[in-house]
Every structure is written in C-alpha cells, then in structure tokens.
C-alpha positions in Angstrom: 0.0 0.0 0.0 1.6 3.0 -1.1 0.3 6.1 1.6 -0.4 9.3 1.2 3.0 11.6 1.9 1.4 13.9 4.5 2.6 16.9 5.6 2.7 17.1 9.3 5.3 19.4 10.3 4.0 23.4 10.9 5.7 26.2 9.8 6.5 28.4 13.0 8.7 31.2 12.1 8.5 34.2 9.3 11.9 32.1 7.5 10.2 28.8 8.1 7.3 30.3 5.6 8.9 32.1 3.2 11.4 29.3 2.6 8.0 26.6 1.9 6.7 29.7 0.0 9.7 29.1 -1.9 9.5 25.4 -2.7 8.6 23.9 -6.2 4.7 25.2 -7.4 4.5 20.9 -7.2 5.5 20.2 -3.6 3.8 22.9 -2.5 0.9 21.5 -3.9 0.8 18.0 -2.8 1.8 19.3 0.8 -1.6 21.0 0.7 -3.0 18.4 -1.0 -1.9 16.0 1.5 -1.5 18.5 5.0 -2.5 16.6 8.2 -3.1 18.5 11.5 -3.2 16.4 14.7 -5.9 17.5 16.5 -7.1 16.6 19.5 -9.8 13.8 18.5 -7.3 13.0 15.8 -4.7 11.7 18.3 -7.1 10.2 20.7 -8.8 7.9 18.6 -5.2 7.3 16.6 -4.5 6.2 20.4 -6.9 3.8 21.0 -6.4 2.0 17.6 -2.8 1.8 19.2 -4.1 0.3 22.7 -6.3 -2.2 20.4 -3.3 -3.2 18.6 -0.9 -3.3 21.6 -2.9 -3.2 24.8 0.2 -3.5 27.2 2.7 -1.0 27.2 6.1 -3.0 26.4 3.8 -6.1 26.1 2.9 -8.1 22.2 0.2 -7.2 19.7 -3.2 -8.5 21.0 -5.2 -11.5 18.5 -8.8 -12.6 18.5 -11.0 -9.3 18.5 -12.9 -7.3 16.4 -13.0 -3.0 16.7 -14.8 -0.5 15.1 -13.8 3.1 13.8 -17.0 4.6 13.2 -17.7 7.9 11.6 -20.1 9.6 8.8 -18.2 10.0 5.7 -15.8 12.8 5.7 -15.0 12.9 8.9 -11.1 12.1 9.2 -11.5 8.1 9.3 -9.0 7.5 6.7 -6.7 10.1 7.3 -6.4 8.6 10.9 -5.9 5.2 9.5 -3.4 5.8 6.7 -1.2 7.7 9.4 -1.6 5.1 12.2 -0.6 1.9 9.0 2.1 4.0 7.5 3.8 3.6 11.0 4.2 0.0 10.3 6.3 -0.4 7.4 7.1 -3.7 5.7 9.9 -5.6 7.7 12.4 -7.9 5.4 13.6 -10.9 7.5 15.3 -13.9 6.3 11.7 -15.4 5.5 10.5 -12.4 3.5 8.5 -9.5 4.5 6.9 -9.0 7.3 3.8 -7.1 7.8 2.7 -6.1 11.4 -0.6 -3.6 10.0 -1.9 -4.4 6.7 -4.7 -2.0 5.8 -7.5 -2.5 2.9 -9.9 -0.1 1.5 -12.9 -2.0 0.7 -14.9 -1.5 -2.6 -19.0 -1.6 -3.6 -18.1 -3.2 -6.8 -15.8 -6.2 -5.1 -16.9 -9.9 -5.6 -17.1 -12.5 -3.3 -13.3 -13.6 -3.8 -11.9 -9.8 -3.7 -11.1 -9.3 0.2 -8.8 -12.7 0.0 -7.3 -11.0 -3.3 -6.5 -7.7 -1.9 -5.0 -9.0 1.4 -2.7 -10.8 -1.0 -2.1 -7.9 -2.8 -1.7 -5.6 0.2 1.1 -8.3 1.3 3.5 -8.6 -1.6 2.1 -10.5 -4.0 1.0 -9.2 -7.1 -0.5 -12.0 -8.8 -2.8 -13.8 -6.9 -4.0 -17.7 -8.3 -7.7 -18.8 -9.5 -9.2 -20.2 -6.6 -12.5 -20.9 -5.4 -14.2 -19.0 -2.6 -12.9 -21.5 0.3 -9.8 -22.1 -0.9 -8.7 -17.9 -1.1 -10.2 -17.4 2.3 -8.1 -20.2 3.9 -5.0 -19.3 1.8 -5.9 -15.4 2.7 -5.6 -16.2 6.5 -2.8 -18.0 6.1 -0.7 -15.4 4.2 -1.4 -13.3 7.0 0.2 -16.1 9.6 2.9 -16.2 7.1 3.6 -12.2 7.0 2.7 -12.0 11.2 0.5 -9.4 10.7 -1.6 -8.7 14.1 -3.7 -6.4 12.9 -5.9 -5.8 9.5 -7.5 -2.6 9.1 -10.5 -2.6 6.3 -11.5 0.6 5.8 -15.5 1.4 4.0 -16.2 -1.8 5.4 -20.2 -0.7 5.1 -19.2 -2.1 1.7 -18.6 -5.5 3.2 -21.5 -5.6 5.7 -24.2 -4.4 3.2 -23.0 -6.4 0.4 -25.5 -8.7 -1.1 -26.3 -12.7 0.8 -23.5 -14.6 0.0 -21.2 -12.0 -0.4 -21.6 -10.8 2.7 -21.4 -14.5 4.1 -18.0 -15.1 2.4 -16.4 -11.9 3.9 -17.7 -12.2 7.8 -16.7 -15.7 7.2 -13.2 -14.7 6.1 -13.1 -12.3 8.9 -14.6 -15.2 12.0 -11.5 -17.3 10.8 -8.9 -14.4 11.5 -9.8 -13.6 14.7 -11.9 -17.3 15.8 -10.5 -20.1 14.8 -6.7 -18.9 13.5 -6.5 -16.2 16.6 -4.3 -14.7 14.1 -4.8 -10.8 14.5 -7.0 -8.2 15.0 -9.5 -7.1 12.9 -11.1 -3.1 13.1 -13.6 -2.3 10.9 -14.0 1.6 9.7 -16.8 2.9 8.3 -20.3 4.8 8.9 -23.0 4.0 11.9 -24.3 1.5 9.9 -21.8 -0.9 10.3 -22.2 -1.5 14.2 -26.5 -3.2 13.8 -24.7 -6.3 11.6 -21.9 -6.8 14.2 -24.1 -6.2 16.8 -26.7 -9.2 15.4 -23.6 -11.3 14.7 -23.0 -12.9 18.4 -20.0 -14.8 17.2 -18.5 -11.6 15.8 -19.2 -9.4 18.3 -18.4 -12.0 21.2 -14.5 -11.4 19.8 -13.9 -8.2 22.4 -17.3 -6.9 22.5 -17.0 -5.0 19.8 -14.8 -2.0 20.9 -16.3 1.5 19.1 -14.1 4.5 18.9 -16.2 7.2 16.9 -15.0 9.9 14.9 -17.7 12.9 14.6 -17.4 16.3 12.9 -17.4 19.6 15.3 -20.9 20.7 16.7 -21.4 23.7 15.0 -24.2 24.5 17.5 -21.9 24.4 20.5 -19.5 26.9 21.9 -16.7 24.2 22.2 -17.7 22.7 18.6 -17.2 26.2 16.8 -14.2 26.7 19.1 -12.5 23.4 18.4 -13.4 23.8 14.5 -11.3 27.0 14.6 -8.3 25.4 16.7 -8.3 23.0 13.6 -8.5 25.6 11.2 -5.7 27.6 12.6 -3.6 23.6 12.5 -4.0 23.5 9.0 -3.2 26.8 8.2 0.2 27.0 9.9 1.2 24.1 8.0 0.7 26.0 4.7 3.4 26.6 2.4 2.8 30.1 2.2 4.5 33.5 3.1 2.0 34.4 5.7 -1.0 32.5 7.8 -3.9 32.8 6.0 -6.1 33.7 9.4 -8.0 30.6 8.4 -9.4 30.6 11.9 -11.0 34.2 11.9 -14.4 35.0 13.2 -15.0 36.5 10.2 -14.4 33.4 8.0 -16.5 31.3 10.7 -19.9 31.5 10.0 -19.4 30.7 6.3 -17.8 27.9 6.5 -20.0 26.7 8.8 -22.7 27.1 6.7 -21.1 25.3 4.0 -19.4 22.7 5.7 -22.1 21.8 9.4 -18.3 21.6 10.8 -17.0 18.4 8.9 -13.6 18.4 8.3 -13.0 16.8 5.2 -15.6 19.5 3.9 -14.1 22.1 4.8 -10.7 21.0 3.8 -12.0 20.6 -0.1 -12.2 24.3 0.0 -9.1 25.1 2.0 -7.0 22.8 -0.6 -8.9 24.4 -3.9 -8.4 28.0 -2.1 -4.5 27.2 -1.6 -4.5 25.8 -4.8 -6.0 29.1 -6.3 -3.4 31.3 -4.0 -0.4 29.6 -5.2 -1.6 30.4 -9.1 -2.1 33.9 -8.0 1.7 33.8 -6.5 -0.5 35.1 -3.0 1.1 35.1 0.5 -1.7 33.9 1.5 -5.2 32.4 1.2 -7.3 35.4 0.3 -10.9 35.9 0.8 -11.6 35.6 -2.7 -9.7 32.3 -3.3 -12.3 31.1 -0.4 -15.2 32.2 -2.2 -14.4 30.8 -5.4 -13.4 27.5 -3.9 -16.4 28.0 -1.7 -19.0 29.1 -4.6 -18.0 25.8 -7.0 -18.8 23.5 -3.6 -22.6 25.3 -2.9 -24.6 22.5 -2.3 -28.0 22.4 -4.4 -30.9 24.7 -2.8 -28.2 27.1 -0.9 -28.6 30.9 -2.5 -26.2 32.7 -0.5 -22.7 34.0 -1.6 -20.5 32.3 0.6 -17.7 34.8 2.1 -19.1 37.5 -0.2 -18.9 40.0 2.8 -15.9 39.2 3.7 -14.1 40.4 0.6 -16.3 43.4 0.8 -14.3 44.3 4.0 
C-alpha cells in the first residue's frame, strides 16, 4: 500500500514560511493536498487504535478481536488510518517480509473472492492464483500467519456488511476465521454508523472483544466548544501551509461561512481550504485570500443554498 505523503510538520517562524513559500509550485501543492493536522480527537482515537493493537505497554500485539472506527463519511476516518498503518512499514527478515498492519480499503463493486485477493495484494504478492471462494479465504488467513500481521485494518467496510447474501457471508466468514479459529490478529472495521447493527446481530462476531467503538464525529457547529475546536483545527492547518504568511483561516469572520457550508465536517471544509491554496499559489498570493475562499467555496454550494458564501468578507 503506497500512503499518502502527509505533511505534518508546521511552519512556525516568518523564515520557516517564506522558505516553503519558496518550494517547487508541485511540492507545494501536494503538501496542501496532502497536509495533516493532529488534532485533539485525531490523536485520541489514533491512540486507541494503538491500545487495540498493543494493549500492554512493552507487552505483544493482541489477536482474536474485532473493533470498530466509526464515523459519517468525511470525517477524518481514513486520514487517521493511513497515518496510524504507515507507521508499520514492511519488515524484510530472512523469511521475506513482514507485515505487522496491513490496511484494505474496501470496494461496492468487489466480488465475493476480492477481500482474500487484496489481502494478497496488500502483502507482496501481485499475482494472486484462480481459486475458489474457500480455498482464497483459507490461503488469505494463512498469508497473514505467514507475513505476522496482528492487525488488518479494512476501511468502507459498510461495503462488506451491506454487500448482497452470500457476499456478505463469504467476507464475515473470512473475517470469523482471523480472529476465531486462526486467533491470528486483529481485525477493526471503519466505516459509517451503519456498520455497528450487523456486528451487533452477529453474536459470534461481536463476542471477539465486545466490539470495541471508537467514533469519529465532525465539530458541533451549534456548540460553543464545537465552533471553538473547529477553529483550533483551522488555525492547525493553516500554519502548515506553504505560504508566506498565515492565511487567518481561523478568523471570526471566515466562521460563520464555512459553517454554513461545511455543518463543521472536516474533510468539507478541507476541499475548500486545498482548492483556495490551490488558487493562491496560481495567484503567487502570501496567502489564502478571501476571494480564493469564495471561489473554492461558490463551485462546492450544495443544491438549494442561494447565498454568496464569504461574499462580505471580501467586501471588508
């Protein structure tokens, strides 16, 4: 699996931004393309996948259960992910690689086979053998003994859980063997709401830990603390970027805008962050203008919404 190359690291001093200001027009786009603040809820829940995976300090990597990473689309679930399996790097031993994380990003369109064929994939091997359904499950489970992974990640997995009947079978049954009868990892599931009713109904399943749930949700606009912790995130992303000057992303002004546009989620507000930065760097702008957030804001107006989104702003 080949990661996103987030940008983590903020820009602090006056040099520190004019010398990213100064980087490549590309780098400076994929570093807002890719920019990762670690906000509060960000590192909690990126903690608890870590206390699922290793539960004792100094102690191994726990087998046998089954978590969930719940959170409405847009909401950071990936992003948290990704970071957390990119800590994990492929090991090479004298008996090939080793994987300790594998992560999968599940698909609507899979078949019943696909979930054995990507944890092959997502292992090393590139060209996976005709099989039937039994036989990829089994050798599935086993490539993961093989590698010593301890924990699979499968991200969207609503698109397991709400998969068609035997579909559905074949990948819970793919997932009871992991964690049942091979004890061989641990299994967390990350997707919407919607995947905790099947676990729940699923005794078997959710008798493997309970069912841990660590939930990701977007900031309460309608809350004091919401609107204030959605403008601490703002004011994350903005000093990490790569431009001459903050962009006061986190200014009243620019508040109840993108508010309105966004109802505080973070990856919807970040599409108009990166298409503003985008827009600045063309313009060869210190900054993130109010304009570049209009336009970027304007293009995203969901249908039935009239008003001109940071219009008065600009005015000012």
């Amino acid at each position: 699996m080949i990661y996103p190359d987030f940008h983590t690291r903020a820009f602090e001093t006056d040099e520190e931004r004019r010398a990213a200001a100064n980087l490549p027009a590309a780098t400076r786009q994929s570093m807002i393309k890719n920019v990762l603040y670690p906000y509060e809820k960000f590192v909690e829940i990126s903690n608890k996948i870590m206390k699922f995976h290793r539960p004792v300090e100094g102690g191994e990597p726990d087998t046998g259960w089954i978590a969930g990473l719940l959170g409405e689309y847009r909401s950071g679930k990936t992003f948290i992910l990704q970071n957390f399996a990119r800590q994990f790097p492929p090991r090479l031993t004298d008996n090939g690689f080793e994987h300790d994380v594998v992560y999968v990003q599940a698909r609507q369109d899979w078949d019943s086979l696909e979930l054995g064929k990507q944890i092959y994939m997502m292992t090393g091997v590139p060209a996976v053998p005709r099989l039937t359904i039994a036989s990829m499950n089994s050798k599935a489970a086993r490539r993961l003994i093989e590698c010593k992974t301890k924990l699979l990640i499968i991200d969207d997995a609503h698109c397991l859980f709400g998969a068609a009947g035997k579909r559905r079978a074949v990948y819970a049954s793919l997932i009871k063997y992991l964690v049942d009868q091979a004890n061989a990892c641990n299994v967390l599931l990350a997707g919407p709401a919607s995947i905790e009713s099947p676990m729940e109904a699923d005794l078997q399943m959710k008798g493997r830990g309970g069912f841990p749930r660590y939930r990701v949700e977007s900031f309460d606009p309608k809350t004091p603390e919401g609107r204030n912790k959605f403008r601490i995130f703002l004011h994350g992303v903005d000093q990490r970027l790569p431009f001459r000057q903050l962009s006061d992303l986190a200014a009243k002004r620019y508040l109840p805008d993108l508010l309105e546009m966004t109802d505080g989620s973070l990856g919807l507000a970040m599409n108009i962050v990166i298409a503003a930065g985008y827009e600045a760097i063309n313009d060869d702008s210190a900054c993130i203008m109010p304009h570049h957030l209009r336009s970027a804001a304007e293009d995203r107006l969901p249908s039935g919404k009239t008003f001109q989104p940071f219009a008065e702003v600009q005015a000012q």
